[in-house]
C-alpha positions in Angstrom: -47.9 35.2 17.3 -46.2 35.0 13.8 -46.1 38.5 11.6 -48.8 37.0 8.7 -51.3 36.5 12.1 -51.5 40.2 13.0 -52.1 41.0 9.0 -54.8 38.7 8.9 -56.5 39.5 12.2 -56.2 42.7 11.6 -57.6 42.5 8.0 -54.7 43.3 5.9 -54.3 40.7 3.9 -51.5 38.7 2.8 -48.2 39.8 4.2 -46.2 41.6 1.3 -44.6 39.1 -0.7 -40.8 40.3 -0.2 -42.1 38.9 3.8 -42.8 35.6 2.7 -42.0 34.3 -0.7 -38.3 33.6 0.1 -38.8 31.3 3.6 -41.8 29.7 1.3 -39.3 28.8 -1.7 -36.3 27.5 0.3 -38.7 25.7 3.6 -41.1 24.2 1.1 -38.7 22.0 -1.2 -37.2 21.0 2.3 -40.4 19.5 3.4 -41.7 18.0 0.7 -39.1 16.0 0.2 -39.7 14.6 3.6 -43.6 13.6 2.3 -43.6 10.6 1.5 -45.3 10.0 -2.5 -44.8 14.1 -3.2 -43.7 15.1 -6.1 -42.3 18.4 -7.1 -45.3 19.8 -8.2 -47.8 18.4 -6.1 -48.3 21.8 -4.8 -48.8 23.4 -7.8 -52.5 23.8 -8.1 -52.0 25.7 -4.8 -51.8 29.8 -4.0 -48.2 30.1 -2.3 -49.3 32.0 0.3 -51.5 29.5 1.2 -48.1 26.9 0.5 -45.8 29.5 3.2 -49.1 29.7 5.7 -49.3 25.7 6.1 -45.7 25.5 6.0 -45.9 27.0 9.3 -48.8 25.2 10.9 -51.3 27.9 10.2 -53.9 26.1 8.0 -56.0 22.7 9.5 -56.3 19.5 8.7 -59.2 20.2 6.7 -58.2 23.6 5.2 -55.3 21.6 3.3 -57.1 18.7 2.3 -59.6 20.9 0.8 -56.5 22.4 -1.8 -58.1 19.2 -3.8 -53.9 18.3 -4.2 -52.7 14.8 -5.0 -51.1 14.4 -1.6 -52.3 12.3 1.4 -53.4 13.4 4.4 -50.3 12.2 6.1 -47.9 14.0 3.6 -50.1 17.1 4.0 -49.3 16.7 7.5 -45.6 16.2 7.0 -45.2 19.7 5.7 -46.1 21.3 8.6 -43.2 22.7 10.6 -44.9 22.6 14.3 -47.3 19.8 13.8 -50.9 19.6 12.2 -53.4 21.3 13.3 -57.6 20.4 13.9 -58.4 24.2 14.1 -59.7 26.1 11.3 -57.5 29.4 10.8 -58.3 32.5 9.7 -57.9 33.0 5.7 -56.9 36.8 4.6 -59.2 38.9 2.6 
């Protein structure tokens, strides 16, 4: 179970950002580079934490196609470390 899981479970919200932000900002360039059509920004319209979350397979098919971004389904997929997933995850409040 990954750190952000147990803060989200448990209620807590987002991780703190000092957790997350700098595995988000060096992973993410990595991988989108490796989606095919994706441009810099294509992510842009997007909450980070939601960015780092998917990064690590932790948001659905369907929970990243809803971010309304100019990417296709298959280079939202690309960005996800451990593979897509079909399962709806939790989102923190």
């Amino acid at each position: 179970m990954h750190h952000a899981d147990l803060h989200e479970e448990l209620g807590l919200g987002p991780l703190p950002e000092r957790f997350w932000r700098p595995v988000q900002e060096t992973v993410e360039p990595m991988l989108l580079g490796r989606a095919e059509g994706a441009a810099p920004d294509a992510l842009a319209s997007v909450a980070a934490y939601e960015r780092f979350r998917a990064l690590f397979s932790r948001r659905s098919r369907a929970q990243m196609r809803a971010w309304g971004t100019s990417l296709s389904p298959e280079a939202l997929e690309a960005l996800c470390i451990f593979g897509p997933r079909d399962d709806d995850q939790p989102l923190p409040t």
